[in-house]
Steps between C-alpha positions, in 0.01 A plus 500: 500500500633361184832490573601754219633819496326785654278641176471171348148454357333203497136353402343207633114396538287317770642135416876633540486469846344341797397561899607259707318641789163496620252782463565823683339566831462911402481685228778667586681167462368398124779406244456551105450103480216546758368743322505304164393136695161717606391674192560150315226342751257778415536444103737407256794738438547689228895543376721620741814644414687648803804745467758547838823643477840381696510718822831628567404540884162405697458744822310744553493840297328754283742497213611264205818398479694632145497131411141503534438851357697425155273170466157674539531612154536169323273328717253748445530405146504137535149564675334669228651233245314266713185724539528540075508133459243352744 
């Protein structure tokens, strides 16, 4: 959570953010920073650019919220801009 508004888009990389908790017991309990810590120890990282959008609720559930749905399209955009440019 970004503490936006539900749609907001927002782009960060790797150094944007930090664990402050050891390594996950399971796999089933890996976080994104995990993730990234890991792959950096096996060899350097190329760029990262990662895209999340401001969830209006997180429960359970098949279907996007219309906040969600009406962002898809521009962050689908914003993704190949990034995809053009790398």
């Amino acid at each position: 959570r970004a503490d936006g508004k539900p749609g907001d888009i927002y782009k960060f990389g790797p150094g944007d953010f930090e664990c402050d908790r050891r390594f996950a017991t399971s796999l089933h309990d890996i976080t994104l920073q995990e993730v990234l810590a890991l792959a950096k120890k096996l060899a350097p990282l190329p760029p990262i650019a990662i895209f999340g959008v401001q969830p209006k609720v997180i429960d359970w559930g098949m279907e996007l919220t219309e906040e969600l749905r009406r962002a898809l399209p521009r962050l689908s955009e914003l993704v190949l801009e990034e995809i053009r440019h790398a």
